[in-house]
C-alpha positions as CSV (number, residue, x, y, z in Angstrom):
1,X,0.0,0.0,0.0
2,X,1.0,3.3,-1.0
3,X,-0.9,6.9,0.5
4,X,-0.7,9.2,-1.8
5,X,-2.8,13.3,-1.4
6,X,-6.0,13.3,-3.4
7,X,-3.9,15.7,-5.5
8,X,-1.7,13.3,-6.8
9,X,-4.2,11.1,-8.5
10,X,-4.7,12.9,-11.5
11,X,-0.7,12.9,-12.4
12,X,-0.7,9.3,-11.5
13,X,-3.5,7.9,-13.7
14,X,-2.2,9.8,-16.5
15,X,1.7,9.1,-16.2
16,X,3.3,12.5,-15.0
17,X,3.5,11.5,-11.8
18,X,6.3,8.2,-12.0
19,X,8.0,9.4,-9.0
20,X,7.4,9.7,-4.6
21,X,10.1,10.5,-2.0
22,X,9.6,9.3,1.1
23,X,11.1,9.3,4.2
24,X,11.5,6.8,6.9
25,X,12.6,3.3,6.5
26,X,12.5,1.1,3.3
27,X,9.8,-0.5,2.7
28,X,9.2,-1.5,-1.4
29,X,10.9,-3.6,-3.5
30,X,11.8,-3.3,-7.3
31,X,9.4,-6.0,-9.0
32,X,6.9,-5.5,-5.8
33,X,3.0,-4.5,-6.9
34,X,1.3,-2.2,-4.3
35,X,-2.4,-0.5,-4.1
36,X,-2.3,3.6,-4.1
37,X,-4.9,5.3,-1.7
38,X,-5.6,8.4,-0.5
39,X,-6.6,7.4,3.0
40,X,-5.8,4.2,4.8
41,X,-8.6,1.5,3.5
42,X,-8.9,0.2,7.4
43,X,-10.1,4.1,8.8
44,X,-13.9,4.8,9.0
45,X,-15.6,4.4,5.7
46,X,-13.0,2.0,4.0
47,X,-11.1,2.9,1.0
48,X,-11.0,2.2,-2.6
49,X,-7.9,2.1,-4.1
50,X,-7.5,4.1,-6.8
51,X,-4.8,1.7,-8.8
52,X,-2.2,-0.2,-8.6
53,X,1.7,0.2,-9.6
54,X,4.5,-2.0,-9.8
55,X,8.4,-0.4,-8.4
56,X,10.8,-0.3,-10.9
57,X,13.6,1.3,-9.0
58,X,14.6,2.4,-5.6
59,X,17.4,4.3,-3.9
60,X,18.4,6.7,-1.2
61,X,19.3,10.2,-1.8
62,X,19.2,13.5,-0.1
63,X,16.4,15.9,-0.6
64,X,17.7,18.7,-1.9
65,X,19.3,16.3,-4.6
66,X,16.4,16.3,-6.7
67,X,17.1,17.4,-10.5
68,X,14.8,18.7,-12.9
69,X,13.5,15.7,-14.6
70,X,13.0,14.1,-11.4
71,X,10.9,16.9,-10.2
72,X,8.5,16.6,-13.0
73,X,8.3,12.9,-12.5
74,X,7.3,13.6,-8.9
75,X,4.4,15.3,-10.9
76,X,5.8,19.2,-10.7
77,X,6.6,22.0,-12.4
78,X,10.4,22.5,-11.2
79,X,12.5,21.7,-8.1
80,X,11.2,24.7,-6.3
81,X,7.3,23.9,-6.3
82,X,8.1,20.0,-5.9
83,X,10.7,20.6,-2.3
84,X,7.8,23.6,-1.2
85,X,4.9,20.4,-1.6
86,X,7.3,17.9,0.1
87,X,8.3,20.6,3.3
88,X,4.7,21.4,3.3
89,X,3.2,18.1,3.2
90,X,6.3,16.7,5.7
91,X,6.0,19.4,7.9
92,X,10.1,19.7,7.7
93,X,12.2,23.5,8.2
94,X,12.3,24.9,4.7
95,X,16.4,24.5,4.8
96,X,16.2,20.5,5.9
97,X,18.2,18.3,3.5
98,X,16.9,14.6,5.0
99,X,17.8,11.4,3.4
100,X,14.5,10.3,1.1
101,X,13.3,7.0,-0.2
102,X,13.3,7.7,-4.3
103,X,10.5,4.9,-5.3
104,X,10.4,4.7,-9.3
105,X,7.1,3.5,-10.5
106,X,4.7,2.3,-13.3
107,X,1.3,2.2,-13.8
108,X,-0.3,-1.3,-14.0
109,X,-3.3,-0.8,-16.8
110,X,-5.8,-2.3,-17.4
111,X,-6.7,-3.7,-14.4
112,X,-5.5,-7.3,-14.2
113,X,-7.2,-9.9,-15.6
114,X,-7.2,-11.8,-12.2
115,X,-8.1,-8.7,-10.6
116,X,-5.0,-9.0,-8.5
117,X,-2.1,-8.1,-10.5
118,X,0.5,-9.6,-7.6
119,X,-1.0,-12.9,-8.4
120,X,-1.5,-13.1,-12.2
121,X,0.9,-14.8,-14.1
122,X,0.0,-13.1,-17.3
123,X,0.7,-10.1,-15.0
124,X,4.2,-11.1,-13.2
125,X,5.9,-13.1,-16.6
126,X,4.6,-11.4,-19.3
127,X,5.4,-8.3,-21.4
128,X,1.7,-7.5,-22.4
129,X,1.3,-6.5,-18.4
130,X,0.4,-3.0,-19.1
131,X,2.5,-1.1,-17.5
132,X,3.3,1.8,-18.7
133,X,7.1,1.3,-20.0
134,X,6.3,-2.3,-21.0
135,X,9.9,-3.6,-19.8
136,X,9.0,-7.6,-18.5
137,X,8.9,-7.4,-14.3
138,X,11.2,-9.3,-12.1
139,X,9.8,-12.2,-10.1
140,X,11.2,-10.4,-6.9
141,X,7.5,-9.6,-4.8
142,X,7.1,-7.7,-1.4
């Protein structure tokens, strides 16, 4: 499961958004499928996710680090509107430089045949996935 602000939806479904920094410990894996929400599916009311995306890449780097292209991957205009949503929406000093999680992603469309696309086998093995850079996933899951 990944949280993501209502605001992010939009970038996501349509593939400007490719990119989240987070901070905290590591917890995806490159090949690993995981539901995006914009509230936690066990609070009052439930959750629907609003779709699923498989991790292509992840590494550590400072904040501040961020280039250009990255930025618009993360779904922004630039460096400076991307680190004022992420101080913002961290609640960090506007000078903080913290270590961040850089998760890489891509859209898994259409939905999965199984309706699952962590168990399908069409899904995990196959190029016609439908994720949006159509590179074969690995068989690494978590």
């Amino acid at each position: 499961m990944i949280l993501f602000r209502e605001e992010h939806v939009a970038p996501i479904l349509d593939g400007r958004k490719t990119q989240t920094r987070r901070l905290g410990r590591k917890r995806w894996n490159v090949g690993s499928v995981h539901a995006c929400y914009t509230k936690l599916p066990f609070t009052r009311g439930g959750a629907m996710s609003f779709c699923d995306v498989r991790i292509l890449d992840v590494r550590q780097e400072h904040l501040r680090s961020i280039s250009h292209e990255d930025a618009l991957a993360e779904g922004y205009t630039g460096v400076g509107t991307f680190l004022y949503a992420f101080y913002e929406i961290n609640r960090l000093a506007l000078d903080a430089d913290p270590l961040v999680w850089v998760v890489e992603f891509g859209l898994l469309i259409p939905p999965a045949p199984c309706g699952d696309h962590r168990d399908c086998d069409t899904c995990i093995n196959r190029e016609d996935c439908g994720y949006l850079d159509g590179k074969e996933s690995s068989d690494e899951q978590g």
